[in-house]
N, C-alpha and C positions, 0 to 999 in steps of 0.2 A: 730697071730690074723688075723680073714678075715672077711674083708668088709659087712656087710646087708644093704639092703635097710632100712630106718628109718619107712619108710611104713609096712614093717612087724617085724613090733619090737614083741620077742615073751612073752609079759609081761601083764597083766593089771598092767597100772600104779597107780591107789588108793591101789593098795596093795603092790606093789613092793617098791613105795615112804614111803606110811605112816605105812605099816604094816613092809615091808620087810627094808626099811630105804637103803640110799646111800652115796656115797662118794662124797665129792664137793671136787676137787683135782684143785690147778694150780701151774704153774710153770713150770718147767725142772725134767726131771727125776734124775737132779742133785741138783738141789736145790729148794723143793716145801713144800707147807703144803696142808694137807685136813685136813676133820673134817667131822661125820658124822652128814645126815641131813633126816629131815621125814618132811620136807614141801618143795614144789617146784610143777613142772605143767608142764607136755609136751601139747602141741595144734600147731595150726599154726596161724602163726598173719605176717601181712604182706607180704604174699605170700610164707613166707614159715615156713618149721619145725623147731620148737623151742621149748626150753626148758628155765623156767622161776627157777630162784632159789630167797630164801632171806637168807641174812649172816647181822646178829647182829654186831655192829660197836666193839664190842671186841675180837672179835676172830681173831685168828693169820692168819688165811687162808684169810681173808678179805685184808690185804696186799700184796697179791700175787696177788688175783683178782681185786685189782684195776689196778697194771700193767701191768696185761697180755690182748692179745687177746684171748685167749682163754680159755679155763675152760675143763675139764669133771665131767663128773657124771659115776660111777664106781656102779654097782649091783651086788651082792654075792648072792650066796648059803645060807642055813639056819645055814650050819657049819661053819662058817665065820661070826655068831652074835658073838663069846666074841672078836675078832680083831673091827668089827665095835663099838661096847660098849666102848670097849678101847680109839678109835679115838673119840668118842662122850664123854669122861669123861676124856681128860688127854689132856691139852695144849701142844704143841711139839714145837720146834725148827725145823727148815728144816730138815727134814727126819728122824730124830730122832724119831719121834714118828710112823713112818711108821714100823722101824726095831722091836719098841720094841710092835707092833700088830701082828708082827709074818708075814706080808706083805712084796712082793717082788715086785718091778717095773721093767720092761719091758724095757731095754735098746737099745739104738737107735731111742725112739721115740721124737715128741719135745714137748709133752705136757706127764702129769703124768698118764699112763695107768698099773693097775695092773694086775700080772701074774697071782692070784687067782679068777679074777671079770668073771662074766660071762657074763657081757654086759659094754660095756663103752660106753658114748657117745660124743665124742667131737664135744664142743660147741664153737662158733667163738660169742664176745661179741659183741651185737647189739644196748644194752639200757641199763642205769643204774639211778636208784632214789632212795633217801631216801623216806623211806615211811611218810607220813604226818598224825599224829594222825588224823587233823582234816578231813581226808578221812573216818576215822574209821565213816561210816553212824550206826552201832549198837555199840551203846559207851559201853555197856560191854566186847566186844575182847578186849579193851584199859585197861580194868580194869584187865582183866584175864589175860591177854597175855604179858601188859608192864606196871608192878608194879611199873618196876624199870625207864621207860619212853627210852629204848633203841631201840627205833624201829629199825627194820631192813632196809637194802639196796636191794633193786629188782634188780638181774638182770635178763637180759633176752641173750637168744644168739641161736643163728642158729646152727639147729643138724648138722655139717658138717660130721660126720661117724660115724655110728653105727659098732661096733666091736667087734666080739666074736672073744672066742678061736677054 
């Protein structure tokens, strides 16, 4: 993998996020969960590049990203949707559900980077909030969005490297 600048990421992200969908990965290359995800935000806020994610308080990966410093977001090829679908339709245990998407991780690093991604980004965590219905200012995303009343957890974290193959 080698280093780019975060400044020339070579993506549009409303497409790559919500059309083309990512990997929210933390942990060790030895012991991590991801989970795919089609909401989140790069921008800059606070002087610098960030990447915003939200994880639903039931998902397994959410336990990793409470304890870790860091996080990535992992971007694929279009031939790498049924491994993504997989990670987005099947709860895993630590890396169990990595092996059985047919994904390989990247050994030697200290957060979870895969060998098929064709962009990672690791993100060092800066901010973290439950989200507060009573923010929802258009009360039908509350209706659409959390039937079930699970709002998600924001985080936010600084691009610290953008990583191709």
């Amino acid at each position: 993998m080698k280093e780019i600048a975060a400044e020339k990421l070579p993506f549009a992200p409303f497409d790559q996020i919500g059309k083309g969908w990512m990997l929210v990965s933390a942990g060790s290359p030895e012991k991590c969960s991801t989970m795919t995800a089609s909401w989140g935000g790069l921008g800059v806020m606070w002087g610098k590049n960030v990447a915003a994610i939200v994880i639903r308080p039931q998902r397994h990966t959410l336990t990793f990203l409470e304890k870790a410093d860091h996080w990535t977001l992992s971007f694929f090829d279009e031939k790498h949707r049924p491994a993504l679908n997989y990670c987005g339709s099947h709860s895993g245990g630590e890396n169990e559900k990595i092996a059985a998407a047919g994904l390989t991780l990247v050994p030697g690093t200290k957060v979870p980077v895969f060998q098929q991604a064709k962009l990672t980004l690791v993100c060092r965590k800066l901010y973290r909030q439950p989200m507060d219905p009573h923010g929802l200012v258009d009360s039908s995303l509350d209706t659409r969005w959390y039937p079930n009343k699970d709002y998600h957890i924001l985080f936010v974290g600084e691009i610290e490297k953008a990583l191709q193959p």
